[in-house]
N, C-alpha and C positions, 0 to 999 in steps of 0.2 A: 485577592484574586490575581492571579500570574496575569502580568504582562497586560493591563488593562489600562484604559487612557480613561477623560472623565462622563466622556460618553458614547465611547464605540470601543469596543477587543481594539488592543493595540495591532494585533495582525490584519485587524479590517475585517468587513465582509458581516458581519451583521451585530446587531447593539447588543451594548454591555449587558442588559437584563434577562436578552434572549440565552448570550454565550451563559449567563447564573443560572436560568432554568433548565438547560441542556444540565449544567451538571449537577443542580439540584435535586435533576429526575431519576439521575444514575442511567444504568444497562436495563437490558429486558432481555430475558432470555428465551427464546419460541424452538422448541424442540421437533418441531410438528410440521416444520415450514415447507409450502408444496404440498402436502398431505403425506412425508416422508419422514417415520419418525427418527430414522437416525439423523438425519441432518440437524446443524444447531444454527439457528439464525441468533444471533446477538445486534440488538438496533441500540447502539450508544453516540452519539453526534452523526455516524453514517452506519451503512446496515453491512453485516459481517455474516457470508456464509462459508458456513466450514462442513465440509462433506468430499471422502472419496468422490471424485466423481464430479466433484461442486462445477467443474471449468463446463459442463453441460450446459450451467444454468445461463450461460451467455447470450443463447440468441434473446430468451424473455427478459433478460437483464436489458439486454439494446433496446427491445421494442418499449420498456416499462420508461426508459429516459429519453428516448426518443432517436437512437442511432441506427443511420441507414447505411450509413458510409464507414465505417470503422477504420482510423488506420491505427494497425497493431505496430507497438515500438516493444523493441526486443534487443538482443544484442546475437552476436554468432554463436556466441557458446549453447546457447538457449535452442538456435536454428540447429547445429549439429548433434545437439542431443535430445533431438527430434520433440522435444516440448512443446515446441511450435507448432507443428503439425498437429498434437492433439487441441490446441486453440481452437488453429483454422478450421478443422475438422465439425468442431461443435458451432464454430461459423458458418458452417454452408449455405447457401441460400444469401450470405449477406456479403456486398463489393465491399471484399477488405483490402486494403492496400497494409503493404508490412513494410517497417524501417526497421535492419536489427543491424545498424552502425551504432550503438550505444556503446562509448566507451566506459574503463573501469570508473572513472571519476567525468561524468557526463560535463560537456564543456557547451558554451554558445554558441560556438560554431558548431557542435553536434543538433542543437537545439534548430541553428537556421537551417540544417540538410534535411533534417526531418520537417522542419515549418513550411519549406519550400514543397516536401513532398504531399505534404497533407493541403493546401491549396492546390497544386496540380489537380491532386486527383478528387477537389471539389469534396475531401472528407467533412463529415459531419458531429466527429465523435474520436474517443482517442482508449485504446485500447492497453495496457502497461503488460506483458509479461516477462517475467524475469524479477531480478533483484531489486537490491534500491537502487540501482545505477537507472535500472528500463525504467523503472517508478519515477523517480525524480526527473529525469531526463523529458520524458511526459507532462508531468508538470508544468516542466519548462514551454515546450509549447503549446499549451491551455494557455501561460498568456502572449507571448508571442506571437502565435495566430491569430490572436483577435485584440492585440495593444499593440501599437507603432514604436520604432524607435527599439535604441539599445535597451539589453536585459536590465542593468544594471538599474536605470531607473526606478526599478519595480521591485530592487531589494530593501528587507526592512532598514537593514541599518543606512540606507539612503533615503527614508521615507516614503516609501513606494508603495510600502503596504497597502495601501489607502488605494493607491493608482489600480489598483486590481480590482476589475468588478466582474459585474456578473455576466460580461459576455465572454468570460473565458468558459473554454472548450471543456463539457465535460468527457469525467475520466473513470474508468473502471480498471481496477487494480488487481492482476493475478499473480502474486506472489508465490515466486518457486524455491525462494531459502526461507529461514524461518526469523532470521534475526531483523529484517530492517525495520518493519515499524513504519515507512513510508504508505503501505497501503490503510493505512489509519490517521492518517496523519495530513495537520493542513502545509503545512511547508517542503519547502525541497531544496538542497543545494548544487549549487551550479557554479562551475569557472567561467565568469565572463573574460571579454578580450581585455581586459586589462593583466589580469593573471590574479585574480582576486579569487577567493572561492566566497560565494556569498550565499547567505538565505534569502529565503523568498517565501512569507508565509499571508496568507490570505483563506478565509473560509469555503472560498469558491475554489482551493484546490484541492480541498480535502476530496477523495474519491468519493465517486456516488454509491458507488458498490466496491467490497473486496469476499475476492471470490476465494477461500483457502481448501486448495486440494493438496492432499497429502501426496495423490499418483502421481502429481506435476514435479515429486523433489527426487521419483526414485533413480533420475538419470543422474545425482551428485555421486561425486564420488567419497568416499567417509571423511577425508580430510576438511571438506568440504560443509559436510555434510555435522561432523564436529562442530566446527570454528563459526557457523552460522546458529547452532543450536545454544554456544555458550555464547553468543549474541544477544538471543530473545531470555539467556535466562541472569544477562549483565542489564537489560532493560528490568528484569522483573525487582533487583536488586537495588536497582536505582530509584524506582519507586518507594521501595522499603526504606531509604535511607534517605531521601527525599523531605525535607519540611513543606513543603506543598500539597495541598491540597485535590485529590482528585478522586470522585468518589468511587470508581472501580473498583481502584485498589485501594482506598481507606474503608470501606462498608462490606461486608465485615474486614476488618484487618490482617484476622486469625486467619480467614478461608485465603483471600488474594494474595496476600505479602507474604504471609511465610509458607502459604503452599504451593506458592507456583513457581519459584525456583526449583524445589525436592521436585513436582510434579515434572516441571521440564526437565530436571536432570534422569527422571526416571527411563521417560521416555525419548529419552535423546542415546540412552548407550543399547538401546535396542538394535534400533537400523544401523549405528555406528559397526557395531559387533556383526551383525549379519553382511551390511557390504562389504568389511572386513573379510568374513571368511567363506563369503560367497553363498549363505544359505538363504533364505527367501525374508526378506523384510517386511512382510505384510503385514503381520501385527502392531511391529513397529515406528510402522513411515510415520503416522501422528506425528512422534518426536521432529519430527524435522519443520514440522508449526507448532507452536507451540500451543499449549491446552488451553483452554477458554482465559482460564487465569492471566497466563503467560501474553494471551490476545490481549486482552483488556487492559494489562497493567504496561504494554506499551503503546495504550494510547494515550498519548498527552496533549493537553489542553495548556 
């Protein structure tokens, strides 16, 4: 089993036998979810909604974990191409407070301007959209918020892992490229002040929900919109060549491993081709999340 101690996940956060029957049980897939059969719910260690439109499902996502306060962390690029607005938008009704200073590679000091903001404004909850820079950088203050003291403490290869409990801040994850992975995912990287870049993985920061809309990636621009697609489809490849065990994408082998590269590369030169040459992406956008397969197979345990 990756990365396991002789009685608790070496990244902490709940015992060894739990993290075996998590993956013993594999994915479930609910096509129905809502009473909406296009939508695809996937519940595999956290619950995965993929649906045009999916970023709707955030106010009942807040009230189902319990967020009254939401501060949404973002970056500018996100803000200027109005992504933002369709979040806030499906917020209404709920006091969000927004951070979108997320740098490319989210740093400590990114981590305390947003930690400082999220205690001002008495938030309850932490909201991620954008890439794995807003993802991670979120993370970061889940524990930061609610753990004293420098980040660094709290990195694995400092033994910190442990140090992370369960009063970190949960997080709901909307992911607008297709490649990172962080919205499945229990760790996150950060530059602390040392100039280190370090992990930080713990089971209480895997999101509680990731919300995957396709509408949320049609402001990339193709280049963009590429380089992020041959992201999720170098995750799907890693799995396949991977000796680890992980039952997504080992069960069946034939459908996860060797179809969800072909699958994402299908659907990745759709929108690339249409934002290219200006015709309507709509069929397309999928490609820019990748397919169920593509989901699954970068989630690692």
């Amino acid at each position: 089993m990756r990365g396991v101690s002789s009685s608790r996940d070496k990244a902490g956060g709940i015992p060894v036998d739990e993290a075996a029957s998590i993956r013993a049980s594999g994915p479930t897939l609910d096509t129905t979810s809502f009473g909406d059969p296009r939508m695809a719910r996937f519940q595999y260690v956290t619950q995965i909604e993929i649906d045009a439109g999916a970023v709707r499902l955030l106010p009942q996502e807040c009230a189902r974990i319990g967020m009254a306060r939401p501060l949404v962390v973002t970056d500018a690029g996100v803000r200027a191409a109005g992504v933002l607005d369709q979040a806030l938008a499906a917020l209404a009704g709920l006091s969000a407070a927004v951070f979108d200073e997320t740098p490319g590679n989210p740093t400590e000091a990114a981590v305390r301007r947003a930690t400082e903001q999220f205690l001002a404004a008495e938030c309850d909850g932490l909201i991620a959209v954008g890439g794995g820079s807003s993802i991670d950088l979120a993370k970061g203050v889940a524990i930061a918020a609610r753990h004293p003291g420098p980040l660094a403490q709290y990195a694995t290869i400092e033994g910190g892992a442990e140090r992370i409990t369960a009063a970190a801040v949960p997080l709901i994850a909307v992911p607008t490229t297709a490649g990172t992975g962080s919205e499945v995912a229990r760790g996150t990287i950060l530059i602390v002040d040392d100039g280190r870049k370090l992990g930080f993985h713990n089971w209480h920061l895997l999101p509680r929900v990731a919300l995957l809309d396709p509408e949320l990636t049609r402001a990339l621009p193709p280049s963009l919109t590429a380089a992020t697609g041959m992201d999720a489809i170098a995750h799907c490849l890693e799995t396949f060549m991977s000796p680890k065990v992980n039952p997504p994408a080992d069960v069946p082998r034939g459908m996860f491993e060797i179809s969800a590269p072909i699958c994402s590369l299908t659907w990745l030169t759709r929108p690339v081709v249409a934002r290219t040459t200006g015709s309507s992406a709509n069929t397309g956008v999928w490609a820019t999340t990748p397919p169920p397969p593509g989901v699954l197979a970068s989630t690692t345990l």
